[in-house]
N, C-alpha and C positions, 0 to 999 in steps of 0.2 A: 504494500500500500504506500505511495507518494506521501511526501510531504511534503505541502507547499508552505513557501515563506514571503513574503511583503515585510519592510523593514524600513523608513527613514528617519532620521533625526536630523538636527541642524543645531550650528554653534556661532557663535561669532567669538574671533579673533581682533581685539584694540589694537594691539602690534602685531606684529611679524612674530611667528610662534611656530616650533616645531612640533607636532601632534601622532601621536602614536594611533592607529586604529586596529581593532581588531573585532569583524561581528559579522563574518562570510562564514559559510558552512567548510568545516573542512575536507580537502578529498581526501580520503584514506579508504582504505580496503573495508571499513563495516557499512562504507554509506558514499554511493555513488552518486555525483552531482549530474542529473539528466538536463537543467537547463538553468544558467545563472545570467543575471546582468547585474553591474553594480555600476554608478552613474554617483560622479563627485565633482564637487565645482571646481572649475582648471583652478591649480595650484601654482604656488613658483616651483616648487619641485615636490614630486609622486615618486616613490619607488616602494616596491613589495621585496620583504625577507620574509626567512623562515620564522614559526612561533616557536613555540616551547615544544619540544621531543618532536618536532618536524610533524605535528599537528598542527598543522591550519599554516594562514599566514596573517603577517601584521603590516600596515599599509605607512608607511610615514609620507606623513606633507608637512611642508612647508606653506605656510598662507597666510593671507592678514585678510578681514574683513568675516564677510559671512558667509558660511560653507556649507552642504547640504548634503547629505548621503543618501543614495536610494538604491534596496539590493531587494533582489526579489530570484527565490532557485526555488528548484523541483528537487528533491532529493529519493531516493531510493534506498532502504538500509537493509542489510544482513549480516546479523552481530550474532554472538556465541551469546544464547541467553540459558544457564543455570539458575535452579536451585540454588538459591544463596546460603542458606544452613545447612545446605552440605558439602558443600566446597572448607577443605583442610587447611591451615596458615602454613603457608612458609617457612622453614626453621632459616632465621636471620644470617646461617652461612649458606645458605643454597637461593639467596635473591638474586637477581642479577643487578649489576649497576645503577642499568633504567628504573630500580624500583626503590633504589637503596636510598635516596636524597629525601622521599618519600617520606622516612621515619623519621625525620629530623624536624624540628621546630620552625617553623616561620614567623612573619612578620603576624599574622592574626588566629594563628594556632599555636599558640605555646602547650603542646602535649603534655612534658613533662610534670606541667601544672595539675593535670588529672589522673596521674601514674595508680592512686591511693583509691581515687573514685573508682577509675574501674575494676581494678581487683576488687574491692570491698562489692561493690553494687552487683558485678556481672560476673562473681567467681560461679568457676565452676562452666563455663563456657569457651569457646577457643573459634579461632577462623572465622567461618561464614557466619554460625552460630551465633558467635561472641558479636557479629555485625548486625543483624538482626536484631537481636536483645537488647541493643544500644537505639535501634531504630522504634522497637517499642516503646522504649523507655523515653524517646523523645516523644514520642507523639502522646503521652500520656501528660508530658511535665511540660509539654511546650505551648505555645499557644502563637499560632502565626497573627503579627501584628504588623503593617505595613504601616512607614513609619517611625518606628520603634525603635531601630537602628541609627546610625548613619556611617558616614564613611570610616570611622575611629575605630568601631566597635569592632573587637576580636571576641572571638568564640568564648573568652573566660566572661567578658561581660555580659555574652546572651545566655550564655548558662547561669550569670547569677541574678537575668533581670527572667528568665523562663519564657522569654520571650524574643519576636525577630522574625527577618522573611528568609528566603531562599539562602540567599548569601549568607546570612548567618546562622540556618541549618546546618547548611555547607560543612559551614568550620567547626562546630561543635561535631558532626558527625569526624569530620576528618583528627580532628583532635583526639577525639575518642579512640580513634582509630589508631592511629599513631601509639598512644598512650595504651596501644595493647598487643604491639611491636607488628600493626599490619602497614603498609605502607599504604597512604591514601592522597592523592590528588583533588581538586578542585577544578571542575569541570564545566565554563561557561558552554549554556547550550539553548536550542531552540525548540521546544514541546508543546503540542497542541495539547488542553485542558488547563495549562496555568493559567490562574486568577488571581490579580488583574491580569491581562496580554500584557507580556515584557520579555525582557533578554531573561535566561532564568539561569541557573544555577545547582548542580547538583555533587556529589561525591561521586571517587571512582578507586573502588580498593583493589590491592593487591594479593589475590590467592592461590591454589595452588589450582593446577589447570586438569580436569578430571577429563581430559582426549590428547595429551600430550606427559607423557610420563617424565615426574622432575618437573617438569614446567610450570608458569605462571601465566596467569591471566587477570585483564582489567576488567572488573564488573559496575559497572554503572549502581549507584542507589542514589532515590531522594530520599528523603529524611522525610519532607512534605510532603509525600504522597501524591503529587499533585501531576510528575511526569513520567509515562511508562517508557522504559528502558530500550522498548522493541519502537518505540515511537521519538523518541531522543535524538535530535541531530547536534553534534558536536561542533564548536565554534573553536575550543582551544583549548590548554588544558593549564596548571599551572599548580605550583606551592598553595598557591590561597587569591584570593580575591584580587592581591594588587599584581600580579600576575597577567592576569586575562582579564582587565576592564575592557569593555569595547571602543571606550575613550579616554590617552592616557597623555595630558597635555603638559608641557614643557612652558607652558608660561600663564597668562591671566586667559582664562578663556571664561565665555559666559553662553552658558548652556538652554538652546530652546524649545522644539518642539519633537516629540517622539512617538513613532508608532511600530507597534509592531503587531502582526499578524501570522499565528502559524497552523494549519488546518492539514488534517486526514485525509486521503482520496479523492 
């Protein structure tokens, strides 16, 4: 089943300002791009690099004035979708590299902060399991509040206000995660069913891969409930939120209008 996307925002730039963009679908082997256009107001200078683990790409311009982005794809996806509680952890010498950076602390995930919580709360669980149980436990103790956040806010703070949107799902899952030695990513993406329509945000851990022996694999989870895995188009991946914004601006920018639409079949 397609996924189609419509997507513009607009900014103004006072001065001349370098601006980092990233909020294209990415091409990679779970999810074929069947039809893309993306349309941005001529720049002084445009060029595309690689993003983060050569997921997606990130757009840098150069501009002054007011700028306007309009992207709209068709996507196609076929991802390895498991049983989340039965996928086995990883023993932390048998990771590979790709997953290894993972377990470490970021700018909005400080892990080792929750070392205590999660043994204490989720003993007696492990892996996939141990991911799940974490996902209950949020949806029990959380309460999605839009607005509630804002750019500052790291995972210790939405865990101790029990409240926050996507973004700070995110991190409190991935934190969790971390803090119970599984590697976990942050994953900007595009899902039909989120409410409001926005860019959204989900986790993506690291387990052991039950059709490859030794191996590992990324499994998508929201914490929110709100975007299915088999329906998830991936924009980028990263440490945590300052990673993969869709807009990461190098000087005073002043932020205007935004829409996003993502719909099934």
């Amino acid at each position: 089943m397609p996924i189609s996307i419509q997507c513009t925002f607009s900014f103004a730039l006072p001065h001349t300002t370098d601006v980092l963009l990233q909020f294209e679908a990415a091409a990679i082997p779970e999810q074929r791009i069947v039809a893309t256009d993306t349309e941005l107001t001529q720049a002084e200078h445009c060029a595309r690099v690689p993003a983060q683990d050569e997921i997606g790409e990130r757009i840098w311009i150069r501009a002054r004035g007011d700028f306007e982005v309009s992207y709209s794809a068709e996507i196609e996806l076929d991802r390895q979708l498991t049983d989340l509680s039965a996928l086995d952890r990883l023993a932390p010498h048998d990771m590979p590299g790709e997953a290894v950076e993972y377990l470490f602390d970021s700018r909005y995930c400080p892990a080792d902060r929750f070392q205590t919580f999660v043994e204490d709360e989720f003993r007696g669980t492990d892996g996939g399991a141990r991911i799940a149980a974490i996902c209950d436990w949020m949806k029990s103790k959380l309460t999605y509040a839009p607005g509630a956040s804002g750019p500052q806010t790291t995972a210790l703070d939405s865990f101790i206000e029990r409240r926050g949107i996507c973004r700070d799902y995110a991190h409190i899952l991935i934190a969790l995660a971390r803090a119970s030695t599984i590697p976990a990513r942050y994953v900007a993406c595009y899902a039909p069913g989120v409410d409001p329509p926005d860019f959204h945000a989900v986790a993506e851990v690291f387990l052991n891969d039950p059709e490859t022996d030794g191996g590992g694999t990324w499994q998508l989870v929201d914490a929110t409930g709100m975007a299915d895995p088999a329906q998830t188009v991936k924009i980028g991946v990263g440490r945590d939120a300052a990673d993969v914004s869709f807009l990461t601006s190098f000087g005073i920018t002043e932020f205007g209008d935004k829409h996003v639409a993502v719909t099934a079949g």
